[in-house]
C-alpha positions in Angstrom: 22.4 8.8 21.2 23.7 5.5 21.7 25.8 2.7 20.3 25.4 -0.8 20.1 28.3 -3.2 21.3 30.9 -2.7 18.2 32.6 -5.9 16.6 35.2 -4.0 14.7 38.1 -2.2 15.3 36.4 1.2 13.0 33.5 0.8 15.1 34.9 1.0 17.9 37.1 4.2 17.1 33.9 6.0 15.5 32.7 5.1 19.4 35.5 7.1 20.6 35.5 10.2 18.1 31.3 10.6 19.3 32.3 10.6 23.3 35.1 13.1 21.9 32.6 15.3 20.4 30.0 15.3 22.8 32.3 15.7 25.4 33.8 18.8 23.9 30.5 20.2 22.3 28.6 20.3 25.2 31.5 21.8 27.2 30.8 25.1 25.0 34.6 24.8 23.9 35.5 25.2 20.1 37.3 22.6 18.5 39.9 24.4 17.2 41.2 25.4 20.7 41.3 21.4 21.6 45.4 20.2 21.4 46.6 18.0 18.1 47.3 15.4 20.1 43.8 14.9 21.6 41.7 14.0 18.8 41.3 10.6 18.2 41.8 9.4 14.3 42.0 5.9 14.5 38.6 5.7 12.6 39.6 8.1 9.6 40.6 5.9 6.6 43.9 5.9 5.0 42.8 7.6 1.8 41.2 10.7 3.5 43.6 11.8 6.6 45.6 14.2 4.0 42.6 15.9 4.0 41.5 16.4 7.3 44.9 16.2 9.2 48.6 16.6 8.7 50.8 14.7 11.0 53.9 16.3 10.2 52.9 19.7 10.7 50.3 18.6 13.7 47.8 20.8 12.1 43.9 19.1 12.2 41.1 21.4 9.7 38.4 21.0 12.4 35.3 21.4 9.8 36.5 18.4 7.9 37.0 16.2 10.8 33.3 17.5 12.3 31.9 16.7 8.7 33.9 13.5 8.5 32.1 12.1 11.8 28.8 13.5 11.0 29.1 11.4 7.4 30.2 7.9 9.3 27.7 8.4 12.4 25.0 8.3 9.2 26.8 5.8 8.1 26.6 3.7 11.2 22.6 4.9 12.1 21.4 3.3 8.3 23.0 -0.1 9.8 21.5 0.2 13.1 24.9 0.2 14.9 23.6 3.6 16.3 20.2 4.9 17.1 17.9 7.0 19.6 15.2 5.4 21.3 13.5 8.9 22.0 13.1 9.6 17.8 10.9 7.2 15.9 12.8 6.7 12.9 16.3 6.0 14.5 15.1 3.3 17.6 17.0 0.4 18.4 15.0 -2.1 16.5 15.2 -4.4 19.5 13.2 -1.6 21.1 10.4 -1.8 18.4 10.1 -5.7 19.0 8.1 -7.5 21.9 9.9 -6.9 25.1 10.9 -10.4 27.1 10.4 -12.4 24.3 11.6 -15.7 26.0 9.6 -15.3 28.9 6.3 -14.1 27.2 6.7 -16.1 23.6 4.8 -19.1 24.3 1.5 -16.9 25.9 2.5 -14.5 22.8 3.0 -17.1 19.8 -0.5 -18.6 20.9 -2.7 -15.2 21.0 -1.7 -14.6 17.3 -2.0 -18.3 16.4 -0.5 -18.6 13.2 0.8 -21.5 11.7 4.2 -20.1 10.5 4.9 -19.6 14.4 3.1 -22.3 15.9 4.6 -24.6 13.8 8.7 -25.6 13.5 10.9 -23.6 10.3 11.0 -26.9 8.9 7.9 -27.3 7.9 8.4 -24.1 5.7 11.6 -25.6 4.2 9.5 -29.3 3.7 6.5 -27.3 1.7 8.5 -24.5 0.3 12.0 -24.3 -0.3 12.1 -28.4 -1.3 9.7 -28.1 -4.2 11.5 -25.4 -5.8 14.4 -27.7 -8.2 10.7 -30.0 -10.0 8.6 -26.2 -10.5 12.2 -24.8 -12.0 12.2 -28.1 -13.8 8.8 -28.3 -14.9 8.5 -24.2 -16.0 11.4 -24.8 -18.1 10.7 -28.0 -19.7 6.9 -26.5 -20.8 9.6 -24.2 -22.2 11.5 -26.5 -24.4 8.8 -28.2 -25.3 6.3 -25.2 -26.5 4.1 -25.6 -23.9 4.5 -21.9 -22.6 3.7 -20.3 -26.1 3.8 -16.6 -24.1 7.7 -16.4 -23.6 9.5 -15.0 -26.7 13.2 -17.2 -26.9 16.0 -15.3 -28.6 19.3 -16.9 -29.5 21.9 -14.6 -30.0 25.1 -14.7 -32.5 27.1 -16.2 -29.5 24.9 -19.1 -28.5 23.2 -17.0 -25.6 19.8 -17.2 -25.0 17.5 -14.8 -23.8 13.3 -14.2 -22.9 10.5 -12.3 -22.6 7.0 -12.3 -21.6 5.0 -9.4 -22.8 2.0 -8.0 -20.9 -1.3 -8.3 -21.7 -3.0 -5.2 -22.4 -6.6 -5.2 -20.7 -9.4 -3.0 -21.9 -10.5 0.3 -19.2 -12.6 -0.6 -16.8 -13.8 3.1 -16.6 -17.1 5.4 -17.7 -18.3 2.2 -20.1 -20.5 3.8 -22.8 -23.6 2.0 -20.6 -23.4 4.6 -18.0 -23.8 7.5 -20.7 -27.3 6.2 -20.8 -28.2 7.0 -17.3 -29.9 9.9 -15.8 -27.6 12.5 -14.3 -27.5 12.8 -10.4 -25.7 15.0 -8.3 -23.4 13.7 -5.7 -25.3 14.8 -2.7 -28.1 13.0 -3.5 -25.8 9.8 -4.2 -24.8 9.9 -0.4 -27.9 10.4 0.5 -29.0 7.5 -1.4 -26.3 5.4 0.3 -27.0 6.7 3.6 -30.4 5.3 3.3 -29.6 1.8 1.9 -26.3 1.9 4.4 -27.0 4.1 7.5 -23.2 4.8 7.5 -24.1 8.5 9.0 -24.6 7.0 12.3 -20.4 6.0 12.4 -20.0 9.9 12.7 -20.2 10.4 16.8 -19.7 13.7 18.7 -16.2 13.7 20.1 -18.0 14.4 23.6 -20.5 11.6 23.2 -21.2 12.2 26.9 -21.7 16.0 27.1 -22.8 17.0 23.5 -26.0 19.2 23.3 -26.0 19.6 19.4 -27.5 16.6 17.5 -26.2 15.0 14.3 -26.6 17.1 11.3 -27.4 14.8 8.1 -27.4 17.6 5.7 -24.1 19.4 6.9 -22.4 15.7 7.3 -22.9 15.7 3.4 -21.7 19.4 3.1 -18.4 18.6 4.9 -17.9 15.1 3.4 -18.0 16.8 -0.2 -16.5 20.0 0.8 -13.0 18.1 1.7 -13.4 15.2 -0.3 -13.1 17.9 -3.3 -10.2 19.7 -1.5 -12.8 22.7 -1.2 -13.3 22.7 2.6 -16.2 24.5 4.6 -15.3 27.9 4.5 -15.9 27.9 0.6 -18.5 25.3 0.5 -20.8 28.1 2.5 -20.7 29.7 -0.6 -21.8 27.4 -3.3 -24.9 25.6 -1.0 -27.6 26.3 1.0 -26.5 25.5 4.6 -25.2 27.8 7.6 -21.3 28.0 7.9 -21.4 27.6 11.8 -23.9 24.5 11.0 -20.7 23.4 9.1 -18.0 24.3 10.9 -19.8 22.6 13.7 -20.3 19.5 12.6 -17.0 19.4 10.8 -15.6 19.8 14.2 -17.3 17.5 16.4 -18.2 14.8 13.5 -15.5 14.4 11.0 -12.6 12.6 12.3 -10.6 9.9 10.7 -11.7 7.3 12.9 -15.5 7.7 12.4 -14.6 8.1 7.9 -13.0 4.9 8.6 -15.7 3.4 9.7 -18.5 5.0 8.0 -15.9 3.6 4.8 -16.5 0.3 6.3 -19.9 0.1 6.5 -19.9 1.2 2.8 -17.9 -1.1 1.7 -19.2 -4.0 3.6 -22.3 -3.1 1.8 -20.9 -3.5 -1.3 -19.7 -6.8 -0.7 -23.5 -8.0 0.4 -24.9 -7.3 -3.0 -25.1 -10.5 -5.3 -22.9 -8.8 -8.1 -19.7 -8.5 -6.1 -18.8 -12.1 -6.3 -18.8 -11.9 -10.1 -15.8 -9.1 -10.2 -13.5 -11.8 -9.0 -10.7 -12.4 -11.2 -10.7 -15.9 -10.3 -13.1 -18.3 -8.8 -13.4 -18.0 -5.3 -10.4 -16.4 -4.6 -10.4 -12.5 -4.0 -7.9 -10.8 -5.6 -6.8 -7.4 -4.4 -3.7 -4.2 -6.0 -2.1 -1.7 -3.4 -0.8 1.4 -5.6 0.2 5.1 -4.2 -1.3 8.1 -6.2 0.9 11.5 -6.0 -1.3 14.6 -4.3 0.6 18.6 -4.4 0.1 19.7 -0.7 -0.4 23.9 -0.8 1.3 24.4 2.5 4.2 22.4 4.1 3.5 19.4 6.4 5.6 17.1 7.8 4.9 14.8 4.9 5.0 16.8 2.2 8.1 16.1 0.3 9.7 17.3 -3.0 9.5 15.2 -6.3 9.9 17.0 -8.9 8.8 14.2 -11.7 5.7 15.0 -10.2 5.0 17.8 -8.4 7.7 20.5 -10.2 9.2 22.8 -7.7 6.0 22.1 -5.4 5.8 19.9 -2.6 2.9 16.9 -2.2 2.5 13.5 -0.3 1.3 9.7 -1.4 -2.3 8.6 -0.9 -1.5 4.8 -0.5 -4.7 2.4 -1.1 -6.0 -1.3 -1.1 -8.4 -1.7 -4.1 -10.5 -4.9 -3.9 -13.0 -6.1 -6.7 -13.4 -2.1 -7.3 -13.8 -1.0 -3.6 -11.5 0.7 -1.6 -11.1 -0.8 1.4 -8.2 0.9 3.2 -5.5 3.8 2.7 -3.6 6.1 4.1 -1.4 9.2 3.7 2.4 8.6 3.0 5.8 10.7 2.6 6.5 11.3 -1.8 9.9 10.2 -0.8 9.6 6.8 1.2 9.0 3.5 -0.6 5.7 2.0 -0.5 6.5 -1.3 0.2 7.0 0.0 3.5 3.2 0.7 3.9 2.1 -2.4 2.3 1.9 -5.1 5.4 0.6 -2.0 7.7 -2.6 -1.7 5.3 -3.3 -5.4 4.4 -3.2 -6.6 8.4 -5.3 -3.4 10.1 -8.0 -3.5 6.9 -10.9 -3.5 9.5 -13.6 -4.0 6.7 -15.4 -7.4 6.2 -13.8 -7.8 2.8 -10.4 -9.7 2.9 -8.8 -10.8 0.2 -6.4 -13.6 -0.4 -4.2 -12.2 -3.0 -2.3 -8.7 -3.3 -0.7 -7.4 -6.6 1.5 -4.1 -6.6 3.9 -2.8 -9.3 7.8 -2.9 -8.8 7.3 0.0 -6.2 4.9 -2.2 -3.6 7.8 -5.0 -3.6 10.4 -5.2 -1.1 12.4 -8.5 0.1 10.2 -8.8 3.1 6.2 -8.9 1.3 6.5 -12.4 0.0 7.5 -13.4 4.1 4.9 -11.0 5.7 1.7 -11.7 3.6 2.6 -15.8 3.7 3.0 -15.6 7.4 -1.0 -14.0 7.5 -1.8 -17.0 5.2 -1.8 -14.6 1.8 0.1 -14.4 -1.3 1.8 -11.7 -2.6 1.6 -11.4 -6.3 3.7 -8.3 -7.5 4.0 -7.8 -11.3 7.7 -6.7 -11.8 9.0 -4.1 -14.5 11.4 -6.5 -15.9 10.5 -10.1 -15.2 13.4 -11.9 -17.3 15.9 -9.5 -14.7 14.1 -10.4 -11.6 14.0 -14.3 -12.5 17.6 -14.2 -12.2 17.1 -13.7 -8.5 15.4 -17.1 -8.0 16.9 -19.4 -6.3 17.0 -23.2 -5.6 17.4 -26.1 -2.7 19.6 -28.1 -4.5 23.2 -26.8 -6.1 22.5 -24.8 -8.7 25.1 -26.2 -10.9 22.4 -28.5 -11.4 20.1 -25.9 -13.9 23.3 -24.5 -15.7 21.8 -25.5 -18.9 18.1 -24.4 -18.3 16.8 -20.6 -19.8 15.3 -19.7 -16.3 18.3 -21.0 -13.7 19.0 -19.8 -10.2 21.8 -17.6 -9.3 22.0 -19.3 -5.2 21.5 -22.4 -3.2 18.9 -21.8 0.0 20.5 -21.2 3.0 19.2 -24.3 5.4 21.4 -23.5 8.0 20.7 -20.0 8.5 17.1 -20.1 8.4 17.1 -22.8 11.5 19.9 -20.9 13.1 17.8 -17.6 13.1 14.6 -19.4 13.6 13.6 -18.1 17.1 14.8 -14.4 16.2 12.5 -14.4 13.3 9.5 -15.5 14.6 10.2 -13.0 17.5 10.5 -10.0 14.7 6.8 -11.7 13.1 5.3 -12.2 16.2 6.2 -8.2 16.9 4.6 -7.6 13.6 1.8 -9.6 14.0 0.2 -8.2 17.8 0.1 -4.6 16.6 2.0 -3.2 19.4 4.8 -1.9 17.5 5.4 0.6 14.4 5.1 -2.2 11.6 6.5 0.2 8.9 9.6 1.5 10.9 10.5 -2.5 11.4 10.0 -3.4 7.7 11.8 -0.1 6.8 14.4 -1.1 9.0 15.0 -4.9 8.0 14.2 -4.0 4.4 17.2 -1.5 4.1 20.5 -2.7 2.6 22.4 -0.4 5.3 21.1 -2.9 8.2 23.3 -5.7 8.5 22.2 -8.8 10.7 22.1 -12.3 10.3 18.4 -12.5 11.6 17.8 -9.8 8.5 19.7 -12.3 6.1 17.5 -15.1 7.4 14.7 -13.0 6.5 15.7 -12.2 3.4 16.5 -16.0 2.6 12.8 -17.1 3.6 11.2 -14.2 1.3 13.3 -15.1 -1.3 11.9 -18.9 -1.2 8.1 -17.3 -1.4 9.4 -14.9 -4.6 11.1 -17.6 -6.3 7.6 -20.3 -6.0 5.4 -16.7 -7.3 7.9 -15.8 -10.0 8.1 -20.0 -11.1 4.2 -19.8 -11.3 4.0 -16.4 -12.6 6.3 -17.3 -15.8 4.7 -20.8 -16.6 0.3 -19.9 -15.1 -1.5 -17.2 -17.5 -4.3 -17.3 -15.7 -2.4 -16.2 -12.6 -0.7 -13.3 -15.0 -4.4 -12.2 -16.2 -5.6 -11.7 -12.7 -2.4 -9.9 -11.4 -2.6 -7.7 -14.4 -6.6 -7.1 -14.0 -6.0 -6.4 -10.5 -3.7 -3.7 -10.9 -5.7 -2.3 -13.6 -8.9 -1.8 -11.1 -6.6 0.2 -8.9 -5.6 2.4 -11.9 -9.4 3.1 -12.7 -9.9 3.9 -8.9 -7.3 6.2 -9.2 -8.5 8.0 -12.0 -12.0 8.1 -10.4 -10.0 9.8 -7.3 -8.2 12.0 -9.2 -12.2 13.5 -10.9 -13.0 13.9 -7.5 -9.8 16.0 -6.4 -9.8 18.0 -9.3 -13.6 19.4 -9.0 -12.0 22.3 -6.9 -8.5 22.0 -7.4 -5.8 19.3 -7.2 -4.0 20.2 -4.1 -4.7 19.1 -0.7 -4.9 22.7 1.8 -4.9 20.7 5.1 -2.0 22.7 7.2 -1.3 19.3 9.1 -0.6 15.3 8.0 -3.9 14.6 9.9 -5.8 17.3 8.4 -4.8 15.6 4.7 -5.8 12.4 5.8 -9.0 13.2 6.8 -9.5 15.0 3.3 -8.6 12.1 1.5 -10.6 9.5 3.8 -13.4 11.9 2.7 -12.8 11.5 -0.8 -12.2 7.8 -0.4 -15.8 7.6 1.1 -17.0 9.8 -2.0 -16.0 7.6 -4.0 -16.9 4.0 -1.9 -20.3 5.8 -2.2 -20.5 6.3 -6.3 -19.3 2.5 -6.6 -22.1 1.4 -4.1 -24.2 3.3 -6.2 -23.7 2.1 -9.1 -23.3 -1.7 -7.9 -27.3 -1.2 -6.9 -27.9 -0.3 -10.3 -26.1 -3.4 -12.0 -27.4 -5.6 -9.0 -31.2 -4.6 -10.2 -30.2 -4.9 -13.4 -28.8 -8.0 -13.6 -31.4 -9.7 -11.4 -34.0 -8.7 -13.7 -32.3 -10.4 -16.7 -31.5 -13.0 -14.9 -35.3 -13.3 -13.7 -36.6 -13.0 -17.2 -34.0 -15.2 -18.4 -32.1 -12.7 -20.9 -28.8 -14.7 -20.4 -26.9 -11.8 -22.9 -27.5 -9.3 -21.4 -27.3 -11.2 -17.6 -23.4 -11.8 -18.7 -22.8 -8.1 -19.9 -23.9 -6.5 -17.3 -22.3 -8.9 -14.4 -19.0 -8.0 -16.1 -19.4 -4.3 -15.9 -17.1 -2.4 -13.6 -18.6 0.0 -11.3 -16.2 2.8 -11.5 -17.8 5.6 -13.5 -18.8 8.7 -12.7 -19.7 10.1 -16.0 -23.4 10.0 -14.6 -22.8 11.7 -11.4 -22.9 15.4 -11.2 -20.3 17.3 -8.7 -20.5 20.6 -10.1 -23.0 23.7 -9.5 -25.2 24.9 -6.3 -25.7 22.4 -3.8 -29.2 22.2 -3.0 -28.8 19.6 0.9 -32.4 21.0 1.9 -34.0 20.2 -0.4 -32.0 16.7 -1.6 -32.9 14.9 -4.5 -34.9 11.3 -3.7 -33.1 8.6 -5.6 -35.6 6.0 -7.1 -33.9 3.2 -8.6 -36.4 1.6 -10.3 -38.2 5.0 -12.2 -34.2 5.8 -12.7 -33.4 2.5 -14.5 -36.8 2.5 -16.3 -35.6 5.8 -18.4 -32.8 4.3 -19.2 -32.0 4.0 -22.9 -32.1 0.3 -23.3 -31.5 0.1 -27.5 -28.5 2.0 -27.5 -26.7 -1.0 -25.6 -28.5 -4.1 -26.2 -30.5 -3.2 -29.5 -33.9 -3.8 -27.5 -37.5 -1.7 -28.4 -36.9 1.5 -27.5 -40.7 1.9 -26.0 -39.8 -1.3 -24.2 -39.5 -0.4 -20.2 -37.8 -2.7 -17.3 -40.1 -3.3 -14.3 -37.7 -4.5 -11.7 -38.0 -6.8 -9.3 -38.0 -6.2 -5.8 
């Protein structure tokens, strides 16, 4: 353990009270045979020392004053005034950030080539923080003058005003009642399917590339990918299909790693983003929009990430599958403690997304916003676009470049004036702390975790703090007065809601808890299950791609527009339960699929009429 150079006078005594209890602790001698007179107290507080000491009687009660440090060395580790750089959790963050920054920053700053460190903090405060006081102006004259007919006014009996903006309810973008119409198929044959328009089995590589003997194993790939994307695993999957269970454990062994699910997701979902009807799930023109949202998973054995919550997992323990939905897909996720804020995560999984889809804009609720996200996402050139659980609350954290004094009589006012000064002041240290985020060489969500706690005080982390709270204030200005920006931001989230719920079908099929005995065993289960379900929405994005090229061939412009709109979550046609039959797999024909399909019940057509697709 270790403590930073103190700057008060309590800091400094709590410095002395640790060397006392090292010193006497690792000396095998028991406090209580140490004199009165030796202790030091200088950093008990005034209201307290009845309780630990008496200085009349010279009598100390040793288990108090142990307790006593133990609280303030807590205290003092939350505000990074103590830490240990051999824990991960507890480093210096100095240590976490790019080592000789001075003497490597210019070789550094122009490998990562970003404009918010290539270019001078006054250019941020020119484009950002100036134009704050006219949008404050302008959002609150459209206001006055009816403009904004969304925000609700109320004028209380004393003259106070208050406002709201309720949400927009959108309709489920889940099972639509088209996809009752299509011919059941069973999951296996799905990832076949997808295997042979994709050829994402050849990501899965032998962990001995170099001195394997056994060759890749389509059919048990499939086994294994189902039997812990369901939370079945291999040993009970032997039982329900018609494969070996050392062809099984085999392959699970050499094959199924997270790096190689990663990457057999990528292919998937880079797949998905080739086919003509992706561009048409955008929520705006041009601009992809994606949501980041956790979904609680019970853990049947204790791992080192399984935590209590008992809102939702009882008395039982479980952990956070954390994922970036865009335009339906999944495109990235990973496994997170139930008890640490997601916010934390949310940097760590926009900036290593290796797939080809990247989007410009990221929504989360409440719990995927921190006073860092708005800084972190701008400085990649992206916008973070949280929708808040009580936006008339959070306004009141805006704030403005001129004195606010100068709003007093608006409904939407800031509370503070931007700090200038601070920001210019701190201006090397921050790009330092980005640059550190930004090369990848560092544990991104210990920083954030770090700089985003209220325990940590610095003037760096104020600086911070001040720049994010420029970006929130310009989102929360266009949020209240653009409805088009609150449609998509509301949309957005919705798609990750429907994604969840398709997760949650597959997780439930054999049970809802994940049986992994380790944190990496859980998050291969659940990369598993996030290619299961990548390969159901590439499946049915085929079948609305056909679709809607035929009608757009034959020029049925009706039914062109209602089935570009569809969302490809659904699963209602997909069959996971039964025997699994991986010898003798199911051949997926699109086009004698979609010419069964029951074409009157949706669009009122003849019912002996058939679709020949084009190729």
């Amino acid at each position: 353990m270790k403590v930073l150079p103190f700057e008060s006078t309590q800091q400094k005594a709590l410095n002395k009270a640790i060397n006392f209890l090292k010193s006497t602790l690792l000396g095998s001698k028991p406090l209580s045979k140490v004199p009165f007179g030796d202790y030091p107290k200088q950093h008990i507080g005034k209201k307290i020392r009845g309780y630990i000491y008496d200085d009349n009687e010279n009598i100390i009660f040793t288990d108090c004053y142990e307790y006593h440090c133990y609280q303030q060395i807590k205290k003092y580790v939350d505000a990074g005034s103590i830490f240990l750089n051999e824990s991960i959790q507890y480093r210096s963050i100095s240590s976490e950030l790019i080592q000789e920054w001075q003497k490597n920053k210019t070789r550094v700053i122009h490998k990562i080539n970003r404009p918010m460190l290539t270019q001078p903090f006054t250019e941020f405060i020119i484009e950002k923080a100036k134009p704050l006081d006219n949008k404050i102006i302008a959002v609150n004259e459209a206001i006055i003058e009816g403009n904004n007919s969304d925000i609700k006014v109320k004028t209380a009996k004393d003259g106070t005003s208050s406002w709201t903006l309720p949400y927009q309810k959108k309709e489920s973008e889940i099972n639509n009642p088209f996809y009752n119409n299509l011919p059941q198929v069973s999951v296996d044959g799905v990832l076949h399917f997808v295997n042979q328009k994709t050829q994402f089995i050849n990501q899965f590589t032998h962990i001995k590339p170099h001195y394997a003997k056994a060759k890749l194993d389509e059919m048990a790939i499939y086994a294994c990918l189902i039997a812990n994307g369901t939370n079945l695993g291999v040993l009970k999957m032997v039982d329900i299909c018609d494969l070996r269970l050392a062809s099984l454990q085999i392959t699970d062994k050499n094959y199924i790693r997270l790096s190689t699910l990663k990457a057999a997701n990528d292919v998937i979902s880079n797949a998905i983003a080739a086919l003509s009807i992706f561009k048409y799930w955008n929520l705006k023109t041009d601009i992809l929009h994606a949501s980041l949202d956790g979904q609680k998973f019970k853990t049947k054995r204790d791992t080192l990430l399984s935590r209590h919550s008992s809102k939702y997992f009882g008395l039982e323990k479980g952990v956070v599958a954390y994922t970036l939905v865009a335009n339906h897909v999944p495109v990235n996720a990973r496994i997170i403690a139930a008890n640490e804020h997601e916010s934390r995560y949310l940097f760590d999984l926009v900036y290593n997304n290796t797939s080809e889809i990247q989007p410009d804009i990221f929504s989360t609720d409440t719990e995927g916003a921190n006073r860092l996200n708005f800084l972190l996402l701008h400085t990649i050139e992206r916008l973070f676009a949280p929708r808040y659980r009580s936006l008339p609350a959070k306004t009141e954290s805006i704030i403005s470049f001129s004195a606010t004094k100068k709003f007093k009589n608006y409904l939407i006012k800031p509370q503070k004036r931007f700090n200038q000064k601070l920001i210019l002041k701190e201006e090397d240290n921050i790009k330092h702390i980005l640059a550190s985020l930004l090369i990848g060489e560092t544990n991104q969500s210990n920083i954030i975790g770090k700089l985003g706690s209220h325990n940590f005080k610095s003037k760096t982390k104020r600086a911070l703090w001040e720049m994010n709270a420029v970006l929130m204030s310009d989102y929360l200005l266009d949020y209240v007065g653009d409805i088009i920006l609150r449609q998509a931001v509301q949309g957005s989230l919705c798609r990750v809601e429907a994604y969840h719920q398709l997760r949650r079908h597959i997780a439930i099929i054999n049970g809802r808890h994940f049986r992994g005995s380790t944190e990496m065993e859980i998050a291969v289960w659940n990369e598993c299950a996030r290619l299961l379900a990548n390969s159901i929405i590439y499946y049915n994005a085929i079948l609305l791609t056909n679709l809607m090229e035929y009608f757009k061939k034959s020029g049925q412009s009706e039914k062109y527009e209602f089935v570009k709109r569809l969302s490809p979550v659904a699963w209602v046609h997909i069959n996971f339960l039964g025997r699994y039959s991986f010898m003798g797999n199911e051949i997926i024909d699109i086009d004698s699929l979609l010419s069964q399909f029951r074409m009157d019940d949706i669009f009122s057509m003849d019912k002996n009429q058939k679709i020949i697709l084009a190729n």
